[in-house]
Structures are given as structure tokens and as C-alpha cells.
C-alpha positions, 0 to 999 in steps of 0.5 A, a space after each residue: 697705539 692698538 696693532 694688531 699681530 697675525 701669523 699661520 696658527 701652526 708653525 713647524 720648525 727644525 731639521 726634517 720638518 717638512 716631513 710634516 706635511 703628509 700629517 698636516 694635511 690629514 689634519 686639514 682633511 685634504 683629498 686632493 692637493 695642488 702642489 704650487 712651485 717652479 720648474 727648477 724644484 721639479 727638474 731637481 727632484 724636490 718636488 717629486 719627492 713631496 708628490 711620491 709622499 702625499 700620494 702614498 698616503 692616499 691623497 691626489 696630487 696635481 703638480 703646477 710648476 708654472 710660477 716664475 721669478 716675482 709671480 704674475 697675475 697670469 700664473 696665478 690664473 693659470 694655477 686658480 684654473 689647475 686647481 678647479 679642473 683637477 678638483 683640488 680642495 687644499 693647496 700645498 706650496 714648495 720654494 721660495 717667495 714666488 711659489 708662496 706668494 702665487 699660492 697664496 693668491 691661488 687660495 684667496 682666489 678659490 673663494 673670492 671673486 676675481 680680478 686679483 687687483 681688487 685686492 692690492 693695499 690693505 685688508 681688502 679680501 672678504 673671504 678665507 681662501 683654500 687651505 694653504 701649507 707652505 715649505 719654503 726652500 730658501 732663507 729669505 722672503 719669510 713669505 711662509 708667516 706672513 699675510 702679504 703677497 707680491 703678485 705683478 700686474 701683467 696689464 699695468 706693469 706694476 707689482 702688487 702688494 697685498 696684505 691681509 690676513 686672509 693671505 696667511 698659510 695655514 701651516 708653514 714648515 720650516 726645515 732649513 734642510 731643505 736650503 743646504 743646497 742653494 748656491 752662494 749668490 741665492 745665499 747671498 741675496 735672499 740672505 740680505 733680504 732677510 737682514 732688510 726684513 729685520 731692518 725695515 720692521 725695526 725702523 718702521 714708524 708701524 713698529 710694535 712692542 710684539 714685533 721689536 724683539 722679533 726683528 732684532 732676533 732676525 737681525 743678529 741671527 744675520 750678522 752671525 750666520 748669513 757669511 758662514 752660510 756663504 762660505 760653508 753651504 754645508 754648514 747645518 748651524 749656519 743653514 739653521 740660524 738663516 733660516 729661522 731669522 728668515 721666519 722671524 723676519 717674515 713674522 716681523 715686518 707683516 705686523 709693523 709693515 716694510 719701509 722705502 727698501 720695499 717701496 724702491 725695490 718693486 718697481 725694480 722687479 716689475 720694470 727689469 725683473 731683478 729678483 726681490 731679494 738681489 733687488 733688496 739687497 742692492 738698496 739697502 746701504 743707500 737708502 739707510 744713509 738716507 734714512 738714518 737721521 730720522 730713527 738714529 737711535 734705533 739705527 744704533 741699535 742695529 748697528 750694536 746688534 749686529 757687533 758693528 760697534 761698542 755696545 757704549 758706542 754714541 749714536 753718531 758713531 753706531 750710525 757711521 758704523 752700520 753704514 761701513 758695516 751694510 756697504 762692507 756686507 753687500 761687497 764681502 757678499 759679491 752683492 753688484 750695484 744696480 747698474 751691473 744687476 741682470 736685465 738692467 741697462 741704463 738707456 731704459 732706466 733712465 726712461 723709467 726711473 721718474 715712474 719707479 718712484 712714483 710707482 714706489 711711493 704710491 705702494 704705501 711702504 715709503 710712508 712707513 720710514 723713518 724719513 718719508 721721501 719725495 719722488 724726487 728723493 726717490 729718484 736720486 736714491 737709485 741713481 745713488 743705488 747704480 
């Protein structure tokens, strides 16, 4: 099988890397930057820190904060037409997966015709879009080394998935001190995120010789740190092991490609706007169950990475114990059920879970597991996920 591998030509990892980013764009030969993010890294302070540090080098900056939870077509034409009023030539993104996601669609768009959704499914932008340097502040999305983006469509209700690798960041930096601060919830969810990330590209029938080792890397990164970064929000190593898995995660299934989890959870975010990572989190058990029969001996694998069993441990028994081990990680981590998630009620859910897994199994990624579902399967696995 021919694959084929992306990820940004400069990665920049370690304490302190996103002090990076003032060279980084002297490199780039950027004048006059947009600065993509949301209003909480302004309101504590984070991104003035970046603005002071760019402008005192003598590059402009224009500050858009306009980015929400699970970015819509609308922030990011809000963003695109910040970009050409203020004369912008390269584009710097700072948070989590929704500001990077949005500045990746805002550069794309910098050089491609719109609508957005011409865009959505694979390999569909012409065109290179602006220079991009991204600065995640969270371990999770992996968003910084990737070449897809999530972008929801405000006409149709529906998230977007669009990959190609002209969405990939010029330049990532990745410093997990810039996570020391998140709360435990943010911890949690973005942190089982990352495990569904290393999971999914593991088990993805689009899974590669290059992106094997690199996922089962995120994977036991998890299982060794994401509680510790829990417990101990202090705690620099816990910070340091989440955020590499999440980049490793992030550069494994962009080249193998997500699974149902992926496909389950967007509709998720679009019809209740659960963030992506909580809405990840809460599938993951149910939809391993469902899936384990079909790659058993890569579940065991999992499951003997993460220390759930005996290294000798037989395939039925390794595959009842990742099972054991995903539900015991979602409780230990206070991860809720679908039914107890924000913004979810069970009048409107069951209106519109026929739709969800439609809209799941049209977005591609259920056709990359292990065992491909019908919509009424999918079905049945979020009303199991409640």
C-alpha cells in the first residue's frame, strides 16, 4: 500500500518554545500578522504577552478573538476579512484546537476562492494558503501537526472535516508551559482525547508502518501521565509527557486517518456543541466494545501498552482488560456520560440521534474501523454512550 505522510516542515518542541516565535516569523518574512484566538487567552493575559513580543520586534499585529468553542463558517469569515483590512501577510494561531482549526481555514482562505465547503472530504484545496505559525496551549487536539481541520457549517448544522495538506501550519511550537495552568476538567477531556487520537490511528484500517510506532508512543505517553496531570496540574514532567503525546497523536492519525470515535462525536458538537475532546472522551468505551473484534490483536496491543495486562496476556483477555481499563480512566477522570454532558437533553436527542448517525457515517471516518457500522448501529452506540 502507497501512503503518503505530512506534517509542518518545522516543529518546535520543549519548555519555552513558544519563545520561538518572534524568529519564526522573521524567518517567514512577516510584516504584519493576525493573531487567531478566543477571548479567555485575552482576557488572561496570554495573548497580550505574544502581541507585546512580536510588536517589539517590529512586526504589526492585528488581535482577532473571535473564535468559539468548535469554530463556525462564520468565525472564520470574520477572521478572513480581519486579515485583509488590516493588511495582514501571515497568520499566527494561539490555544487550543478551535483557534487552530479557524487559522487554518483563515490562511486557506487567504488564497482560495470561498465558500468554505467546497473544501469539506479530502484533498480539495488547490492553492498554499498564508503563513501559518500555530502555539497550542493545550494537550489534546494535536491540531498543530496536522493537515485537517473541523470548521462547522452554520447553514447546514453539520461539522466540516477537511483534509489536505495545504491546511498544514507552517510552523508549530510546542511548549507544554503554556498548559501548566489548564483545570483539571480541560485536563481530563483534551487528555482522553489525545489516548482516542493514538487509539483511533492505531486501529485505523488506513494505519501505516510510518504511523504505527508514533501512535503507540502517544498511547503509553497517556497511560503514564495523563492522571498525574490530573492530580498534579503542577507537575512540569506530567505537562511535558500530555503535551508530546498530544503532538505525536496529532501527526498519527492525520496520516492513518480517525475512526467511528471521530465520526460519533461531530454530530455531537454541532447538534449540542459539546467540545471535541469531552464529546471524544465520552464515546471512547462504547465504541471499543463495539469495535474490538474486528482488529483484536491491535486492541491487545493497546491494552498491553498502556500496562492494562501481562505483556503474555492472550487477546480475549488483553481486550477484556482495555475495556475494564477505558471505562475505569473516563470514571477516575470524572468523565460524565452523554446524557449528563452540558447542553444535552434527552427530548432533542432523541429527535435527533437518527440524523447524528447519518451525518456520522457520511463524514468518511466510520469506514476507516475496524468494524464499519450501519446508521442503525450507530444509533444504538449513543444511546449505549447516554
Amino acid at each position: 500500500m502507497i501512503s503518503q505522510f505530512n506534517i509542518p516542515s518545522t516543529v518546535v518542541t520543549g519548555a519555552g518554545a513558544s519563545r520561538e516565535l518572534v524568529p519564526q516569523l522573521a524567518r517567514l518574512g512577516a510584516r504584519r500578522v493576525l493573531l487567531v484566538t478566543d477571548a479567555f487567552m485575552v482576557s488572561s493575559g496570554v495573548a497580550g504577552g505574544f502581541v507585546g513580543a512580536v510588536e517589539a520586534a517590529g512586526i504589526g499585529v492585528a488581535l482577532f478573538a473571535g473564535v468559539q468553542p468548535d469554530p463556525t463558517d462564520a468565525n472564520v469569515r470574520a477572521g478572513l476579512e480581519h486579515f485583509r483590512t488590516a493588511g495582514c501577510d501571515a497568520i499566527v494561531a494561539l490555544g487550543g484546537g478551535s483557534p487552530i482549526d479557524a487559522a487554518k481555514a483563515i490562511a486557506v482562505l487567504v488564497n482560495n476562492p470561498e465558500p468554505l465547503s467546497l473544501y469539506q472530504g479530502y484533498h480539495k484545496v488547490p492553492r498554499a494558503g498564508a503563513p501559518l505559525v500555530v502555539i497550542p496551549t493545550t494537550a489534546g487536539t494535536g491540531s498543530e501537526v496536522t493537515k485537517v481541520a473541523v470548521i462547522t457549517d452554520t447553514t447546514r448544522d453539520v461539522k466540516m472535516m477537511m483534509l489536505d495538506r495545504n491546511f498544514l501550519p507552517t510552523v508549530a511550537l510546542v511548549d507544554f508551559e503554556l498548559t501548566l495552568s489548564m483545570p483539571p476538567a480541560l485536563t481530563a477531556h483534551v487528555g482522553v482525547d489525545t489516548l482516542t487520537h493514538g487509539i483511533e490511528a492505531y486501529v485505523s484500517r488506513k494505519a501505516t508502518a510510518l504511523t504505527d510506532p508514533i501512535a503507540l508512543t502517544c498511547i503509553r505517553l497517556v497511560a503514564e501521565h495523563l492522571e498525574t496531570a490530573w492530580r498534579e496540574p503542577g507537575n512540569r514532567a506530567a505537562r511535558e509527557g500530555m503535551m508530546l503525546a498530544a503532538t505525536l497523536g496529532g501527526m498519527a492519525f492525520a496520516n492513518s486517518s480517525v475512526a467511528l470515535v471521530h465520526g460519533m462525536s461531530r454530530p455531537i458538537g454541532a447538534v449540542f456543541h459539546v467540545p471535541h475532546g469531552l464529546s471524544n472522551a465520552v464515546l471512547l468505551p462504547a465504541v471499543t466494545r463495539y469495535s474490538l473484534a474486528g482488529a483484536p490483536e491491535r486492541y491487545a496491543t493497546i491494552a498491553k501498552t498502556m500496562r492494562l495486562c501481562a505483556s503474555d496476556a492472550s487477546q480475549i483477555d488483553a481486550g477484556a482488560a482495555l475495556l475494564d481499563g477505558l471505562a475505569r480512566l473516563n470514571a477516575r477522570l470524572q468523565v460524565p456520560a452523554l446524557g449528563s454532558c452540558r447542553g444535552v437533553n434527552r427530548v432533542k436527542f432523541d429527535q435527533v440521534v437518527e440524523k447524528m448517525a447519518a451525518d456520522a457515517l457520511a463524514s468518511g471516518s466510520p469506514q476507516n474501523n475496524p468494524v464499519v457500522p450501519t446508521v442503525g448501529e450507530i444509533v444504538g452506540l449513543y444511546r449505549e454512550a447516554w
